[in-house]
C-alpha positions as CSV (number, residue, x, y, z in Angstrom):
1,X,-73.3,57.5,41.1
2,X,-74.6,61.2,41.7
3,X,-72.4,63.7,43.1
4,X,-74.2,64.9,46.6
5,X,-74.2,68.5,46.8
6,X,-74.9,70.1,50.6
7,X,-76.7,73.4,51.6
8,X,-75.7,74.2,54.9
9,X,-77.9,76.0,57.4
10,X,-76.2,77.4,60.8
11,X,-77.8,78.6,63.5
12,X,-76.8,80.0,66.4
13,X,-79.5,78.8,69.2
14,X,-81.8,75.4,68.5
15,X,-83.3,72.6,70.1
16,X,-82.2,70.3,68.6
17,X,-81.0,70.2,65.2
18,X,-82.4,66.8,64.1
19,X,-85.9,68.5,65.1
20,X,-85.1,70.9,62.4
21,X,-84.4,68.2,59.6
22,X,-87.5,66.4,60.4
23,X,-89.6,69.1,59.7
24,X,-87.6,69.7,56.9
25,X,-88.2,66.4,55.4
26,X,-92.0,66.4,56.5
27,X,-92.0,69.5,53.9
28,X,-90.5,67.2,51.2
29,X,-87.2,69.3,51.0
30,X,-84.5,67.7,48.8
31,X,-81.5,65.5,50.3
32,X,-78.6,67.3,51.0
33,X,-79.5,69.7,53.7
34,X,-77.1,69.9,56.6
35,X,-78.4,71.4,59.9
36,X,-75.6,73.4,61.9
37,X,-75.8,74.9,65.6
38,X,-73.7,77.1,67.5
39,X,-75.5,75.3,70.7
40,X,-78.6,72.8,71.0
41,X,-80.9,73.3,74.3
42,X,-82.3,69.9,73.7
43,X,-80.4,67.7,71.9
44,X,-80.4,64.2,71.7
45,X,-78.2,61.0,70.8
46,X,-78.2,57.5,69.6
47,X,-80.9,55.7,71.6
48,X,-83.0,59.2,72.1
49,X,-80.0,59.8,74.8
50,X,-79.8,63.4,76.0
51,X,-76.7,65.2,74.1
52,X,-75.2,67.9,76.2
53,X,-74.6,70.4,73.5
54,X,-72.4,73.6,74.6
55,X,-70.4,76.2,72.6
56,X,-67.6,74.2,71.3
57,X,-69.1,71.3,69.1
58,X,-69.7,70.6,66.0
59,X,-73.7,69.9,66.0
60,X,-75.2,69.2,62.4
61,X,-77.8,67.0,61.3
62,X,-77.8,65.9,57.7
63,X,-80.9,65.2,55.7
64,X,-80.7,62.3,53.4
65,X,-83.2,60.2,50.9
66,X,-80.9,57.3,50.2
67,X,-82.3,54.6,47.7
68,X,-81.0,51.2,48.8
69,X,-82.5,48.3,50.1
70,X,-84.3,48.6,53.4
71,X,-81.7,46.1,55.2
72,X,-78.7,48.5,54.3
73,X,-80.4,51.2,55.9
74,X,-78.9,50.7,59.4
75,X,-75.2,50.8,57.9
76,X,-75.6,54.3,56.8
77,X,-74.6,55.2,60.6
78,X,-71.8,53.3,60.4
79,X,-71.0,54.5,57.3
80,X,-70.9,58.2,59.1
81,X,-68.7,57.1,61.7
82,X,-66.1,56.1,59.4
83,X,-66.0,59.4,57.3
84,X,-65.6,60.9,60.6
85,X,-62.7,58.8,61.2
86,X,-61.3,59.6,58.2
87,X,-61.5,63.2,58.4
88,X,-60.3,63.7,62.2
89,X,-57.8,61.1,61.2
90,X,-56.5,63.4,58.4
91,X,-56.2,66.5,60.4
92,X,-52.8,65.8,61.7
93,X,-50.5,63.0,61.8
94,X,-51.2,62.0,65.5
95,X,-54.5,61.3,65.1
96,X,-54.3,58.8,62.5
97,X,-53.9,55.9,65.0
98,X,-55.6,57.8,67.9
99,X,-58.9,57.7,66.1
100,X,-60.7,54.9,66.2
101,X,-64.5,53.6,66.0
102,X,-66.5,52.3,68.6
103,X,-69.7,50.3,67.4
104,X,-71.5,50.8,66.2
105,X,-71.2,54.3,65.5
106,X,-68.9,56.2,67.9
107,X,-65.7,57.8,67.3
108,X,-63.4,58.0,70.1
109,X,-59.9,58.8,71.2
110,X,-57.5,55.7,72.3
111,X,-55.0,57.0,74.5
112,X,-51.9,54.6,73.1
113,X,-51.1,58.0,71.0
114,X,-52.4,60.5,72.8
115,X,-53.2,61.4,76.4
116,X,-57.1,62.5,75.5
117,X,-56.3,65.7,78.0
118,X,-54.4,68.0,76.0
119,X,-50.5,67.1,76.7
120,X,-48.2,65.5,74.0
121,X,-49.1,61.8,72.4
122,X,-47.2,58.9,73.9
123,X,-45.0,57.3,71.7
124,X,-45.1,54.0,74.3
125,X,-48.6,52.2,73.6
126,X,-50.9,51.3,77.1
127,X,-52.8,48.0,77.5
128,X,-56.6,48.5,76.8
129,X,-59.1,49.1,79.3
130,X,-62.1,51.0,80.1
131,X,-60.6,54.3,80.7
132,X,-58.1,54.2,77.6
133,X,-60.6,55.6,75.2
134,X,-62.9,58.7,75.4
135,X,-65.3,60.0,72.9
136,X,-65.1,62.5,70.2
137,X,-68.2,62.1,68.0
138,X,-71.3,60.4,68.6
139,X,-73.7,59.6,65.6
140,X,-77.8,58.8,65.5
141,X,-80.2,57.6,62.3
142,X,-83.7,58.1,62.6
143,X,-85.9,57.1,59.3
144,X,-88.8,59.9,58.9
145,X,-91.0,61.1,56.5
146,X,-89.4,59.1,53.9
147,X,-86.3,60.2,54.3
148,X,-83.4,59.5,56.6
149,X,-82.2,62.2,59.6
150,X,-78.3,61.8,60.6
151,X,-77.5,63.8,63.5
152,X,-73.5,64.2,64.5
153,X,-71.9,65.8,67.4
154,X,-68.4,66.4,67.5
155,X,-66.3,67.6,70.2
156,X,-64.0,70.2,69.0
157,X,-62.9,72.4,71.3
158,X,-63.2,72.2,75.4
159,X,-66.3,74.5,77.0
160,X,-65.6,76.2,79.8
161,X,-67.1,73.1,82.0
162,X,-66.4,70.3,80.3
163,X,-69.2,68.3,80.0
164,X,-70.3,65.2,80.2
165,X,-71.7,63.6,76.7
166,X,-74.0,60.5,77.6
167,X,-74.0,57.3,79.2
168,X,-70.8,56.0,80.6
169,X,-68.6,58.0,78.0
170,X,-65.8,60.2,78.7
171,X,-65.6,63.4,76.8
172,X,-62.2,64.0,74.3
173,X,-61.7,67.2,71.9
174,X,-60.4,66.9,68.3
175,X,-58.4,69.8,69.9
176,X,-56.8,67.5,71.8
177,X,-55.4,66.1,69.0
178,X,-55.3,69.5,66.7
179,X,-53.6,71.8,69.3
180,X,-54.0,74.1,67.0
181,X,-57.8,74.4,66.5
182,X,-58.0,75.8,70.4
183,X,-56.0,79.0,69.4
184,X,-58.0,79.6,66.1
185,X,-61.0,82.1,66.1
186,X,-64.3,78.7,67.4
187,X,-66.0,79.5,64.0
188,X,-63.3,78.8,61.7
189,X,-62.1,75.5,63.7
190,X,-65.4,74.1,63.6
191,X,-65.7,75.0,59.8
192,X,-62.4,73.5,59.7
193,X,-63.8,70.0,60.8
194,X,-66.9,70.3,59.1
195,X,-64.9,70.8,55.7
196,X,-63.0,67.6,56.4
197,X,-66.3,65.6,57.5
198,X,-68.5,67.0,54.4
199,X,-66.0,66.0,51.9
200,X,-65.1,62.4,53.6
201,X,-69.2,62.0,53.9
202,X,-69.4,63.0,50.7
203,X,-67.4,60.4,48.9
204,X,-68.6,57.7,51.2
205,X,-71.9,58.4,50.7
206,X,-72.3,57.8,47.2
207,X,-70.0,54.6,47.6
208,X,-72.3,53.3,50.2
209,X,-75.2,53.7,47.8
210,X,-74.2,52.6,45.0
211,X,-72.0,49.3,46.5
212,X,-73.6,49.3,50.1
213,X,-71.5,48.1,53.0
214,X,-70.2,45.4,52.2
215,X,-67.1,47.2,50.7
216,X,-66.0,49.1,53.4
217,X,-66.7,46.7,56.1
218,X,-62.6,46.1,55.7
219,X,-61.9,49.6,56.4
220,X,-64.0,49.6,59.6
221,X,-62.8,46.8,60.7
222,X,-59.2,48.4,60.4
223,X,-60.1,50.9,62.7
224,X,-62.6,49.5,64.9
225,X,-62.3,49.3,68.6
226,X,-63.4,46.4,69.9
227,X,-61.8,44.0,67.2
228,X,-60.5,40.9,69.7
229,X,-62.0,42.5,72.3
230,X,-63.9,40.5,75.3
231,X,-67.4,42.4,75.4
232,X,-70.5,42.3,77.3
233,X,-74.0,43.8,74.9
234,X,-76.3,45.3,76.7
235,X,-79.5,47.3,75.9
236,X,-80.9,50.6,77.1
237,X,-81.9,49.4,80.3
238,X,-78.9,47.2,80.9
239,X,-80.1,44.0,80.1
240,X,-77.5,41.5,78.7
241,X,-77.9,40.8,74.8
242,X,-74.8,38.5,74.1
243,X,-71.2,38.5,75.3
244,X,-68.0,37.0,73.4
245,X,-65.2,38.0,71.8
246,X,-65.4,41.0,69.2
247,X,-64.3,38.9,65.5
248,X,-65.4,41.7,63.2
249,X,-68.1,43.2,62.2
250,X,-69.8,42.0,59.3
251,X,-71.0,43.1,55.7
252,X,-74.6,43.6,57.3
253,X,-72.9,46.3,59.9
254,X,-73.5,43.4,62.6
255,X,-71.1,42.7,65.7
256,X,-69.9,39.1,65.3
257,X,-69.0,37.6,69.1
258,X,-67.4,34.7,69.0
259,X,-68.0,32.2,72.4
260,X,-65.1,29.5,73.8
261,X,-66.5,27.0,71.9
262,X,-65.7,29.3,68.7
263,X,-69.5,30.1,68.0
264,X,-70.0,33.0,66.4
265,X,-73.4,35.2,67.3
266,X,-73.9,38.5,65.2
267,X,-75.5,41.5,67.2
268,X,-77.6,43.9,65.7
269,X,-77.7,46.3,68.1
270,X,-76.8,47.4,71.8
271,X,-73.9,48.9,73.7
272,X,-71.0,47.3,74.3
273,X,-68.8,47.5,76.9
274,X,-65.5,46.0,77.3
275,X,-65.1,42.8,80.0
């Protein structure tokens, strides 16, 4: 199990940063390239969703030339979503129940600890509903040129406007979590949650490779959102996929829904929104 070693390369202004690594890996550079932007003028999401990308975030995308079996390939976002967790989660104590995962590959805020707007965690928890959770990191995988682009944007601190980050999703800061990180010069709070990503990814990573999912489908489970959740899948264009009851999510990185009659249906892919 090699040791991944990153070369980081900021920039101030960009497109978009996943742009940057697929011409990167057109040119046959080596894996371990991480892509970092002060601000992207066209960036993009999960599902080629436009990603509204001002001063304040934590925009990287990570080239990658994993060798595992072609039907592990789609956990690697996953996979990215959890070391996310994990770092965010190990920035302070509040966060570590806070920060959850939304599949497949979204880390958000739950408001039972913390208020997503800046004031002091709750120490009473709140039932779950649509509006209890907001969104801290979004993730996308796109396979090219024989190699794999990640791209991650994390919220960190509030813009001046606060923006709006795709879809249906409410925006929440890791400074809402990390008071601390809004009264720090920008650059070194976003190095600071870069740090904390970069070595979580890092260990991950070569985990994932070498053992694939399977292993640490416990440990996103623990953490996942929607885990006994009623849920409705759609796709891009709204169309239902499945609905059910969220049971887990299984060693392939699929969303098991279980029916009334206690049939379960793994999902591959879509959004899913809470009934």
């Amino acid at each position: 199990m090699s040791q991944l070693t990153l070369r980081v390369r900021d920039l101030d202004r960009v497109a978009s940063t996943n742009d940057e690594v697929k011409q990167a890996l057109e040119a046959g550079e080596g894996e371990g390239l991480v892509v970092r932007a002060r601000v992207q003028t066209g960036g993009y999401g999960r599902q080629g969703r436009t990603w509204v990308s001002p001063e304040g975030g934590l925009y990287c995308s990570w080239l990658l030339r994993p060798e595992v079996p072609a039907f592990t390939l789609p956990t690697l976002s996953l996979v990215v979503s959890m070391a996310v967790r994990r770092a965010l989660a190990g920035l302070s104590p509040d966060a570590v129940q806070a920060v959850a995962i939304k599949w497949p590959n979204d880390v958000v805020l739950v408001s039972t600890a913390a208020s997503c707007d800046g004031s002091a965690p709750s120490a009473t928890p709140v039932a779950m509903d649509r509006s209890t959770f907001k969104k801290l990191c979004g993730v996308s995988l796109e396979a090219h040129a024989g190699g794999v682009c990640v791209g991650t944007g994390v919220n960190v601190i509030p813009p001046v406007e606060r923006a709006e980050v795709g879809g249906k999703n409410v925006p929440a800061y890791v400074a809402d979590i990390v008071p601390a990180l809004a009264h720090e010069d920008p650059t070194d709070a976003l190095d600071c949650v870069f740090d904390a990503i970069a070595i979580e990814f890092s260990l991950l990573y070569q985990l994932w490779t070498r053992d694939g999912f399977e292993p640490l489908a416990g440990e996103y489970n623990e953490h996942a959102l929607l885990s006994g959740k009623q849920v409705r899948l759609v796709d891009r264009e709204g169309t239902l996929i499945a609905e059910g009851t969220v049971a887990r999510v299984d060693s392939f990185g699929r969303l098991v829904l279980c029916d009334d009659a206690g049939l379960e249906t793994p999902v591959t892919s879509g959004e899913a929104h809470i009934a």
